[in-house]
N, C-alpha and C positions, 0 to 999 in steps of 0.2 A: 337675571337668569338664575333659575334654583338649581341645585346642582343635589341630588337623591343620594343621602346616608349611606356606605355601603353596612351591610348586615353581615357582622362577626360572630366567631365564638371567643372565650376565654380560656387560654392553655396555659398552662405553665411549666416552667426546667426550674434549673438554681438560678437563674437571674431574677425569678418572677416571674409573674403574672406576663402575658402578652396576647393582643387581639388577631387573628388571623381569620380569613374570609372565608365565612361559614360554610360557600360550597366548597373549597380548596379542598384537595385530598390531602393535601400535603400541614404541615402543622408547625408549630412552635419554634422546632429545631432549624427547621427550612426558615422560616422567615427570619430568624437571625441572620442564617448566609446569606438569604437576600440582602440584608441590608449592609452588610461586612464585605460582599463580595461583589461589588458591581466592578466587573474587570474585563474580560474578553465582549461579553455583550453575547455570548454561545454559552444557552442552558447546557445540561449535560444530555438532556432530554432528545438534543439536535443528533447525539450517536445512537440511534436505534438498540446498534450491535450492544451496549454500556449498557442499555435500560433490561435489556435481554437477560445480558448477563448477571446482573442482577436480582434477577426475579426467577432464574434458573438456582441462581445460588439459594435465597430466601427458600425454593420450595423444596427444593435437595434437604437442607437442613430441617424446614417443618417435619418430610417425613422420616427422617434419620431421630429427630428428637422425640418425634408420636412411637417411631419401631422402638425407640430405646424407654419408653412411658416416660418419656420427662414432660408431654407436651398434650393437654388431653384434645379427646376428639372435638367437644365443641367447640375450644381455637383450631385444631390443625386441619379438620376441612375447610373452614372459609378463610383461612388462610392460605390452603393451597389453591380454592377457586381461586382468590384474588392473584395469585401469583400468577397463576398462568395466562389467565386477562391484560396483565401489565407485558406477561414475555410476547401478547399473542399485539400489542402495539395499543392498545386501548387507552392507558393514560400517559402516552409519552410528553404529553403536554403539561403533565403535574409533575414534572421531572425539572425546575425550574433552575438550581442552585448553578450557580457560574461553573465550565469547564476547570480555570484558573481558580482555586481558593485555598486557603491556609487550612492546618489540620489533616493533614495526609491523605485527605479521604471521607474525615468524618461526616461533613455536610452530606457529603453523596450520600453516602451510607444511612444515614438519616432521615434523608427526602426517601429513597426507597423505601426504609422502614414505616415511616407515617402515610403514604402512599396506600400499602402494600396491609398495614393493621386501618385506612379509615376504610378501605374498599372490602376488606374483609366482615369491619363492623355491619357495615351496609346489607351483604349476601346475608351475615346472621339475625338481622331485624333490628340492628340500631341504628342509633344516631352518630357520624361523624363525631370524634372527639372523648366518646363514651369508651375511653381507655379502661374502667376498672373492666369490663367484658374482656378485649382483647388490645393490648402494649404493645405499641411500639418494641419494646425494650423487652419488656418481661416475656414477650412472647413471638413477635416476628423476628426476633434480636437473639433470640435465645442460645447460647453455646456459640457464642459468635464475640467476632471483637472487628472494627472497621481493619486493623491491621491484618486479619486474613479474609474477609471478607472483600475490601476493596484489592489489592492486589492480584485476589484469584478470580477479580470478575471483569478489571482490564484482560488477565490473561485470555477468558472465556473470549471475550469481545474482540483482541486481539486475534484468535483463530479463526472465529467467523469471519469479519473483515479478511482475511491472508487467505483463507480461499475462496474469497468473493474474487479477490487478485489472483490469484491462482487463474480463475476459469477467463477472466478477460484476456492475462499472458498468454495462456494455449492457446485463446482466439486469433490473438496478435501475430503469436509463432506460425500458427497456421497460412495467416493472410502474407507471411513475408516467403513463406515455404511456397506457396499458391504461386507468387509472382517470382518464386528463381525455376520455378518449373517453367511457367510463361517465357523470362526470358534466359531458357538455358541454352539457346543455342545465340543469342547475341554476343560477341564478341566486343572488346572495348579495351582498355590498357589500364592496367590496374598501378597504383601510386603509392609510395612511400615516403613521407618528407616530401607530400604534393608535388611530387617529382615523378616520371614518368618510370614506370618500373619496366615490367612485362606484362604479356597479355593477358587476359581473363575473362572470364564471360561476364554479363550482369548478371545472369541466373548463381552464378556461383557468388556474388556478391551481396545479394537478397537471402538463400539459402543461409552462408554466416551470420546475417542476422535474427534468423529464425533458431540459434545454435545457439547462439548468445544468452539469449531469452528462455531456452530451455535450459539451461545451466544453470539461471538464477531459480528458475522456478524449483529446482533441486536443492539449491540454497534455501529457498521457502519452507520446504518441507522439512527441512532439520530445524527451523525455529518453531514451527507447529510441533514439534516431538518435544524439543525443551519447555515450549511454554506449556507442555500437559503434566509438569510437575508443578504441586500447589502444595501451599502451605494451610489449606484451611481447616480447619479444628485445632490451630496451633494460637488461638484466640489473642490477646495482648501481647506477647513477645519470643510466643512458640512453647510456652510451658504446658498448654492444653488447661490453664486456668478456667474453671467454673464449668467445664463439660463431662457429660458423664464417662464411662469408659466404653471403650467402640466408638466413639462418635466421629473422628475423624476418619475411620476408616468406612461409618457407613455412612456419613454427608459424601466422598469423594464418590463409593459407591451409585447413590444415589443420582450424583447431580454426571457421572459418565450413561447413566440409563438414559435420564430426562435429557441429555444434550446430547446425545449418539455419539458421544467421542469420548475415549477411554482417555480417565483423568488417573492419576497416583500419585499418594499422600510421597512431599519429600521423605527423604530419612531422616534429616533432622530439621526440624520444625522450627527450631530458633535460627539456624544460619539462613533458613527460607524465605524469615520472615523480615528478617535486615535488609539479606542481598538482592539487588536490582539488576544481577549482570545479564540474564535472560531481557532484560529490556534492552540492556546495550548491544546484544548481537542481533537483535532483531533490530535497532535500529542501523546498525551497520548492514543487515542486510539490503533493507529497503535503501540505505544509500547505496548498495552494490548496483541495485535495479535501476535505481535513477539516474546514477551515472551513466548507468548502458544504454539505458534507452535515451538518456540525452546525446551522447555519441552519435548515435544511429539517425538521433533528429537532425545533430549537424552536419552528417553526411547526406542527409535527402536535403539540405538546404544549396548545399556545396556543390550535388551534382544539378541538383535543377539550377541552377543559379544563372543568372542573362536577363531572359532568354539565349540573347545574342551577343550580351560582352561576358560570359561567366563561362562556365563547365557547361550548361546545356545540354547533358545528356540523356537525363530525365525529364518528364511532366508531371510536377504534383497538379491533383486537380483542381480549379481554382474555386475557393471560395467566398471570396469579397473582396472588394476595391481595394487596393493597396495603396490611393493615395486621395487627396482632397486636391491636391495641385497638378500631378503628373497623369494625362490621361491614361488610360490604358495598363498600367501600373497593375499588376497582381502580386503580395509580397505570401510568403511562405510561413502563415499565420500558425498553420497545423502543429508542425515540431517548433517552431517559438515558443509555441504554452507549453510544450513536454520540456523545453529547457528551462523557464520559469516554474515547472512544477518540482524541475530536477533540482532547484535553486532553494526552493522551500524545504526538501526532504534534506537538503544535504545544512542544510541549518537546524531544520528541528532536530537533526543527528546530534549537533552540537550541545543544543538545550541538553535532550535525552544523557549524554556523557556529564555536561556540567552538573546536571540534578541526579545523577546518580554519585558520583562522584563526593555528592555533597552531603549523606546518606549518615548517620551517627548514631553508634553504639547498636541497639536491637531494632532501629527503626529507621525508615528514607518517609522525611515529613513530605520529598517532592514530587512523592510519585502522579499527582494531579497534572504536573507541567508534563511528569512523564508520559502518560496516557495520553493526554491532547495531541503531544507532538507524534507520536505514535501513531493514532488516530488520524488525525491528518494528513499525515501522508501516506500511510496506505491507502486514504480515500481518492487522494489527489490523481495517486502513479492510477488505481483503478479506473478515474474517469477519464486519466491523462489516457491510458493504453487504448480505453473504445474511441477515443477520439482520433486518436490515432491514426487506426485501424479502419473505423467509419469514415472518416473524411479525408484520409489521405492515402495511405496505403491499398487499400482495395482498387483505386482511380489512377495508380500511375502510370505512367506510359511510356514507351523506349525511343528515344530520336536512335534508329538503327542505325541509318544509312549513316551519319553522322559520327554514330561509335567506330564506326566500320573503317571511314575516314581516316580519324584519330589514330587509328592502329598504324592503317597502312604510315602515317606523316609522322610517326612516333620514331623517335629516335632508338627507345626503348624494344624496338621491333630485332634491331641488330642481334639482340641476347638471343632471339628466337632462330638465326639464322644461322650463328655462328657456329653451330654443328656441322652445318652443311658446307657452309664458306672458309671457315677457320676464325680463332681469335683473331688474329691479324688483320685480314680482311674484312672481316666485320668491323674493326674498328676503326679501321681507316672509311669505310663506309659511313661509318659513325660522326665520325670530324669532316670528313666532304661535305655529309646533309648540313650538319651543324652550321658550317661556315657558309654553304650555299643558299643554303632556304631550300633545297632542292630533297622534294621525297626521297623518304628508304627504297623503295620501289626504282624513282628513276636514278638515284646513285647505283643502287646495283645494277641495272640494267645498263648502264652507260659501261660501266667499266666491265662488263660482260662475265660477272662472276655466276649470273643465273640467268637461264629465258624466264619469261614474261609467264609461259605454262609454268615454267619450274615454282616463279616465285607465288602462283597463284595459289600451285598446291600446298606451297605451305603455310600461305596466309588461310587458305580454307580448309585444312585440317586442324578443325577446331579442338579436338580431341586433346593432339601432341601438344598441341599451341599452346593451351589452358590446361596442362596436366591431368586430363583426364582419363585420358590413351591409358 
């Protein structure tokens, strides 16, 4: 079996010479990380939002560097065509360099660049690789340094992604809001330390979790405001090295027009380009969210739980066999994966602290680990939330009669009576049931502290019952 030559060109850096695949957009620089960085086995190409970001920043800067004359027109138009081709999704595929790689960023930064000047070369009438025309470096690269460039284009990728989450959460909020209106008139005993507290409705127990969810989503929007502080035109280590004057103010200019979101240069350019703390409270927030909604998943596991040996209050709706041996078997697959997804965020949390953490002198070499873990989990909580939502939330359903039950055989019923009856007799009420097996209902009625109308009223005055009178 003949196996067909592949057909290269010849590039070179400071290593030498090296062959890379004649159609590849990508070049010289990129095929080194290939070959240095086989680690995660996830191009960077895999985050949309990153290649976006990216290629927002590249065209921000061509035209801040063409407005300030450092950059002339026959590179910065097909430079900015190519840019916007690559924001617009066209060659996410030459975006190949590993998530995980050494150099803080620079490979990324690099794939962009050769990318972003072979596709340029192309639009002007040449050939892939024909750098004297238009560089990588000298020219896609220009008044830039990977240390503000990559940081401020996780940032970029990071706000798109957080309101891709944002609109799933309000979706989510809404469907828990949906079903405590559905069930605001069911009645049920609400628990503290899984112990039988007082009464409450379901609808008021659905409704708090739709409260939950909009509190983080508040939390969200204050890491979207910090992360619209950027350090870029603060090039190598915040000095504004090798850029002309203005440029910082009008790349951030620029690239808040092209991305619709208003960006501002930090005030100081070198403590910007060090510090990673905007990464650590963004990932602390996303572990705020994961934790909550993982809460909420182990409470729909908790009420649905039996059918008929558990809580059984609830019906998640069912969607796949829950066993290979146990017929009939449905298990509560839905919030399972939001607890595994809440398991993932709250470890890449960790990552995100250790690699910031580990950050030295005017530069954090690990903000690559940072971005992934980042990245990931906002992806996750986003497809965790519609799944959620679509599969399980929307579908659930209330055993009433059952809640109803519960209340009246709740020992916890006594707290609701004991207005009417007294401490005292509520609680000898209390230790009767206890010790008899015998209903709240038929201890009081036995000992004739209330008729049967009386105790009715106040079981079905759901208002007083459940604080809402």
């Amino acid at each position: 079996m003949s196996s067909q030559k592949l057909e290269t060109r010849s590039e070179h850096d400071l290593l030498g010479n090296l062959d890379v695949p004649v159609n590849a957009y990508w070049g010289v620089h990129t095929a080194r990380a290939l070959e240095n960085f086989e680690i995660s086995g996830v191009p960077i190409g895999h985050y949309r939002s990153l290649v976006r970001a990216l290629a927002f920043i590249k065209e921000a800067s061509a035209l801040a560097n063409h407005e300030l004359g450092e950059l002339a027109t026959e590179q910065f138009l097909p430079i900015q065509k190519a840019c916007q081709e690559v924001r617009d999704g066209k060659f996410d595929s030459e975006f190949v360099v590993d998530a995980i790689q050494g150099g803080a960023g620079t490979s990324t930064n690099m794939n962009a660049n050769e990318v972003i000047a072979n596709r340029a070369l192309e639009i002007a009438g040449f050939k892939k690789g024909e750098y004297e025309h238009i560089h990588p470096l000298n020219h896609v690269n220009m008044s830039q340094s990977t240390n503000d460039v990559y940081p401020t284009a996780v940032k970029v990728a990071l706000i798109i992604e957080i309101m891709a989450l944002l609109d799933e959460l309000k979706l989510l909020r809404e469907s828990f809001a949906a079903k405590g209106a559905e069930f605001a008139s069911v009645i049920k005993m609400g628990r503290t330390q899984l112990q039988d507290a007082v009464p409450m409705t379901l609808g008021q127990e659905f409704v708090a979790y739709g409260v939950t969810i909009a509190e983080d989503e508040s939390r969200l929007r204050e890491a979207i405001r910090l992360l619209s502080e950027i350090n870029l035109g603060g090039t190598a280590i915040g000095t504004q090295l090798n850029t002309p004057e203005g440029y910082a103010e009008a790349v951030c200019r620029h690239l808040s027009v092209i991305t619709e979101h208003n960006f501002v240069v930090a005030d100081n350019l070198i403590e910007a380009t060090q510090d990673t703390g905007v990464f650590v409270t963004s990932s602390s927030v996303l572990k705020r969210v994961a934790i909550k909604l993982s809460k909420i998943a182990n409470d729909l596991r908790l009420l649905s739980s039996g059918p008929r040996a558990g809580f059984g209050e609830i019906n998640l709706p069912p969607r796949q066999a829950g066993s290979s041996i146990m017929p009939g078997k449905v298990n509560p697959v839905i919030p399972e994966v939001v607890n595994q997804i809440a398991f993932t965020v709250i470890g890449n949390d960790t990552t995100v602290s250790m690699a910031s953490e580990a950050g030295q002198l005017q530069l954090n070499a690990f903000e690559p680990i940072i971005a992934r873990s980042l990245m990931m989990s906002i992806v996750y909580l986003r497809r965790g939330c519609k799944t959620l939502r679509e599969f399980c939330v929307n579908g659930i359903t209330a055993n009433e009669e059952f809640l109803r039950r519960t209340v009246e055989n709740s020992i916890g019923l006594v707290t609701a009576l004991s207005p009417r009856i007294g401490y005292e007799s509520a609680t000898a009420v209390a230790k009767r049931a206890q010790e008899t097996g015998q209903s709240v209902r038929a201890v009081v009625l036995e000992l004739g502290l209330l008729t049967e109308a009386e105790f009715d009223e106040i079981l079905g005055d759901v208002d007083r019952l459940t604080g809402r009178g």
